[in-house]
C-alpha positions in Angstrom: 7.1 7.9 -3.6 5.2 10.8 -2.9 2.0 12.2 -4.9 1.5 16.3 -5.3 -2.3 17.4 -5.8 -3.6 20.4 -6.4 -7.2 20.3 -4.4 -9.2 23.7 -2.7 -6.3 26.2 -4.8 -4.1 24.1 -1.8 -1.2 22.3 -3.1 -0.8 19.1 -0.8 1.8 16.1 -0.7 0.2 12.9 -0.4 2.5 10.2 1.1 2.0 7.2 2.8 -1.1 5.9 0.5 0.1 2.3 2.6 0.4 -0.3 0.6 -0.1 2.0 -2.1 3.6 3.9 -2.5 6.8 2.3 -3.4 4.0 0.7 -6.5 7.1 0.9 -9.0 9.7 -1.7 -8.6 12.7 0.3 -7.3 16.4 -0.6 -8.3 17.9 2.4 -6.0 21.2 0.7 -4.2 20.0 2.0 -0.3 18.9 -0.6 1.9 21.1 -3.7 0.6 22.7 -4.3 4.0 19.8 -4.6 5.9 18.8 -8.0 6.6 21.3 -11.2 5.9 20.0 -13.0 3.1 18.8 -16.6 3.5 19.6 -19.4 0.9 17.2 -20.8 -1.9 15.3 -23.3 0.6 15.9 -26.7 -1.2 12.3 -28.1 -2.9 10.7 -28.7 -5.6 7.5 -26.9 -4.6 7.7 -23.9 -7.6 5.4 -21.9 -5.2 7.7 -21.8 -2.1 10.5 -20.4 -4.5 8.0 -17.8 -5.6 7.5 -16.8 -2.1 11.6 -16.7 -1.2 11.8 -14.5 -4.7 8.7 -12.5 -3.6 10.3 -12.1 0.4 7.2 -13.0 1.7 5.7 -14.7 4.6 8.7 -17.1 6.3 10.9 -15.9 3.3 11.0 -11.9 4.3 14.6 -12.7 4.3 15.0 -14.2 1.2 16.5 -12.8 -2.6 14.0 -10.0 -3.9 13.9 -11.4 -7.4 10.1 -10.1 -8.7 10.9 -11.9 -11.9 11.7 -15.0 -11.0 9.0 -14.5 -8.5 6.7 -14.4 -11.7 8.4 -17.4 -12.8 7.8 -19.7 -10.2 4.3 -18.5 -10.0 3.1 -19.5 -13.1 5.0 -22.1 -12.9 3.1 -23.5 -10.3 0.0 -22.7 -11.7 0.8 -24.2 -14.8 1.2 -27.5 -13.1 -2.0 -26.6 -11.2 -4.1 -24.2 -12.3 -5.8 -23.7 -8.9 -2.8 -24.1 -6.6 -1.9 -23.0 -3.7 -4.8 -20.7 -2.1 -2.3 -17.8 -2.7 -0.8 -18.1 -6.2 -3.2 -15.9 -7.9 -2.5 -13.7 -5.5 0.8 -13.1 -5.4 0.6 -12.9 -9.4 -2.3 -10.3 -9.5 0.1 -8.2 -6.8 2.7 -8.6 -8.7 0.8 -6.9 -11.5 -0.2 -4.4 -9.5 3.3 -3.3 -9.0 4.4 -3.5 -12.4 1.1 -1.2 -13.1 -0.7 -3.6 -15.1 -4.1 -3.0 -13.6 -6.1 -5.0 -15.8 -4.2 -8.2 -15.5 -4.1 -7.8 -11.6 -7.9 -7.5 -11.7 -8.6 -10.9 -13.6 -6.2 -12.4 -11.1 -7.5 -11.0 -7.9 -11.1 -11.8 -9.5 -9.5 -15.4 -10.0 -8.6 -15.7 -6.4 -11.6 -15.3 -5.3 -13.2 -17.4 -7.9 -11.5 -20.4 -6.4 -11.3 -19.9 -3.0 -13.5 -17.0 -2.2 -12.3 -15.3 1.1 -10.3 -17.5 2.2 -8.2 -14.4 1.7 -9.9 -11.5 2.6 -6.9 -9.4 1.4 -8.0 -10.1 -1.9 -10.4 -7.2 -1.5 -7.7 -4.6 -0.1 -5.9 -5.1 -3.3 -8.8 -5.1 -5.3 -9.4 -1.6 -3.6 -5.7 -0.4 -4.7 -6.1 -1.6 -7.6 -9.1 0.0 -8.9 -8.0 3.4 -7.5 -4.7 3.3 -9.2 -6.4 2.4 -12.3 -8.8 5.1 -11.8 -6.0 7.9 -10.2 -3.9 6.9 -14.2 -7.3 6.9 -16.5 -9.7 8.7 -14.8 -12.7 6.6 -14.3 -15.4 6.9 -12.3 -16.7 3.5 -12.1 -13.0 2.6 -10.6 -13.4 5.0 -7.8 -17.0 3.7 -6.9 -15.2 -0.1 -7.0 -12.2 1.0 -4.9 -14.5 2.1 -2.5 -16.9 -1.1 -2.1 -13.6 -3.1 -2.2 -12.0 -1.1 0.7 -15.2 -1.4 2.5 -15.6 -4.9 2.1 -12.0 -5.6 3.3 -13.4 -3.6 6.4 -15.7 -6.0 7.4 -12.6 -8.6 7.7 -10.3 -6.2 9.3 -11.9 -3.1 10.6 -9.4 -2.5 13.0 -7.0 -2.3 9.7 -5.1 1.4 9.8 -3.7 1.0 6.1 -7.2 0.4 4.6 -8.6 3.3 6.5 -5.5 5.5 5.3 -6.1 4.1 1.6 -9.6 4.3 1.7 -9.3 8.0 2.9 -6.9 8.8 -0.1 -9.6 7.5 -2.6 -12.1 10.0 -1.2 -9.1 12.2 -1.0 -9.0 12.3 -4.4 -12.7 12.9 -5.1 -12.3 15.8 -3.1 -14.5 14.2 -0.3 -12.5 15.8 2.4 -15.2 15.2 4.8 -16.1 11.7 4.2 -11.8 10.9 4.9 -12.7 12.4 8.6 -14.4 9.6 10.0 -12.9 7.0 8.3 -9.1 8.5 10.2 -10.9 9.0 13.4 -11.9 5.6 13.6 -8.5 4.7 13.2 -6.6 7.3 15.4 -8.9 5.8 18.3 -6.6 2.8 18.3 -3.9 3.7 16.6 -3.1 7.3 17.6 0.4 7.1 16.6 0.0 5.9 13.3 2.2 8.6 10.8 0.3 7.3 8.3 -3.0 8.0 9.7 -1.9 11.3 11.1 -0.7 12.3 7.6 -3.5 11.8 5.7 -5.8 13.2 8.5 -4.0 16.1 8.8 -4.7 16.4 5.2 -8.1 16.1 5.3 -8.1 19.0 8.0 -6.2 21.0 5.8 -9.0 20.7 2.9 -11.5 21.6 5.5 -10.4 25.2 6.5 -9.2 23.7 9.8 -5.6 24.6 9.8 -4.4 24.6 13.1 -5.7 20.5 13.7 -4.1 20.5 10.4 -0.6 21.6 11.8 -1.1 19.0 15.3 -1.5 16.3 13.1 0.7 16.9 10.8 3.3 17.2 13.8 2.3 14.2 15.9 2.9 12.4 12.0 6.5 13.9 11.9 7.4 12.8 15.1 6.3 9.1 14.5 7.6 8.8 11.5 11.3 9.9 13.2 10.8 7.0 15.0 10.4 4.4 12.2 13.0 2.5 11.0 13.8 1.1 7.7 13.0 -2.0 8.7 9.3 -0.4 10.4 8.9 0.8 6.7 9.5 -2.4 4.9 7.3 -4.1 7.1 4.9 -1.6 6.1 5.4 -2.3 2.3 5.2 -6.0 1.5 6.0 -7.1 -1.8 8.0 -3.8 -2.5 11.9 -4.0 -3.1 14.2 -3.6 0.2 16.4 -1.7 -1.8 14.2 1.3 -1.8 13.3 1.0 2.3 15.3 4.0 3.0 14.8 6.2 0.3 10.9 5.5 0.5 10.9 6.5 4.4 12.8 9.5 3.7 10.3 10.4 1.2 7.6 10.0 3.5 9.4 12.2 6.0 10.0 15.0 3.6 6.2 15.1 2.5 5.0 15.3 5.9 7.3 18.3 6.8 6.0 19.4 3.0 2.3 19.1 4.6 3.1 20.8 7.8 4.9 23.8 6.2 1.9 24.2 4.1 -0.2 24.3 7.2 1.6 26.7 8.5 1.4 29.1 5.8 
């Protein structure tokens, strides 16, 4: 899924907001015949079929169901309201997806209620959350939260590309083009390959009257992203349908060749 904004009288494609796009449960046919499925595992343990039904962890492989994933998440809980140490979770992301902000909030805010940071990605989608919810009704309290959240998750994983790309994109949207800089430099340090990375800094060059570092990085991003495979894509996306892997990297491709003819303008 890609994003057009109209920012400095410069119309730009944002793509590759991380675990951001592909938010909307996809039901596009491409990508069935990518991975062999694995049968139901045989328990009783609700939250083990939650994770087959939600293909994550050991169960990439297993039946993307996102309703019975539901299902045998609140199942669980209903036996046990605190659960496993990722049961809220998994429900509060799959809120997120189905765009139900505030009811991934109280989860995520649940989460950490009962086991703190024993997750620290709690905060990432915390951060996703609150910028989508600010990105749909415009408030600036949700920006200011996406960015402590994003921050926070930082000091877990600073060496995290996707919460420097996402963290970029909610500055991005502000129209803080030059706080995204050092945030993507950082990054491209160690991960100078990253298309995701390259993308959004290429954008922020863009936005800063520096068009021809715009164009490199929006080339170096084409060029990686040719080299990514569905599969590279979905492992990129967790929680998101595989049925939507190919179309989504497609997507990605075409805004980034979007971006760069921009540039070149």
């Amino acid at each position: 899924m890609s994003e057009t904004i109209i920012s400095k009288n410069k119309t730009v494609v944002v793509v590759g907001l991380v675990l951001i796009s592909l938010f909307l449960i996809a039901t596009s046919p491409l990508g069935k015949e990518l991975m062999v499925k694995r049968e139901p595992p045989e328990t009783d343990n609700l939250f083990i079929l939650g994770q087959y039904y939600f293909n994550h962890g050991p169960y990439a492989d297993g039946t993307y169901d996102i309703k019975l994933a539901r299902h045998y998440y609140e199942q669980a809980l209903s036996d046990n309201p605190q659960g496993d140490n990722w049961a809220w979770y998994q429900l509060g992301r799959i809120d997120f997806l189905e765009g139900k902000f505030d009811a991934a909030i109280y989860k995520f805010n649940k989460q950490i209620e009962l086991f703190e940071d024993q997750q620290p990605s709690v905060y990432y989608m915390l951060g996703l959350t609150y910028g989508y919810r600010a990105r749909r009704e415009g408030g600036e309290d949700d920006w200011t939260s996406a960015v402590e959240y994003f921050s926070r998750y930082l000091e877990y994983d600073n060496d995290s590309p996707w919460a420097r790309v996402d963290l970029s994109w909610i500055y991005f949207s502000q129209g803080r083009f030059e706080e995204m800089k050092p945030i993507l430099e950082a990054g491209l340090a160690t991960h100078s390959d990253n298309p995701w990375l390259l993308n959004m800094y290429g954008l922020a060059l863009l936005n800063t009257d520096e068009k021809e570092e715009a164009k490199r990085s929006f080339s170096a991003a084409l060029e990686a992203a040719k080299r990514l495979t569905p599969e590279n894509w979905g492992l990129s996306y967790p929680g998101n349908d595989p049925s939507a892997w190919s179309e989504g990297l497609e997507e990605f491709r075409s805004a980034i060749q979007a971006n760069l003819d921009l540039a070149e303008l």
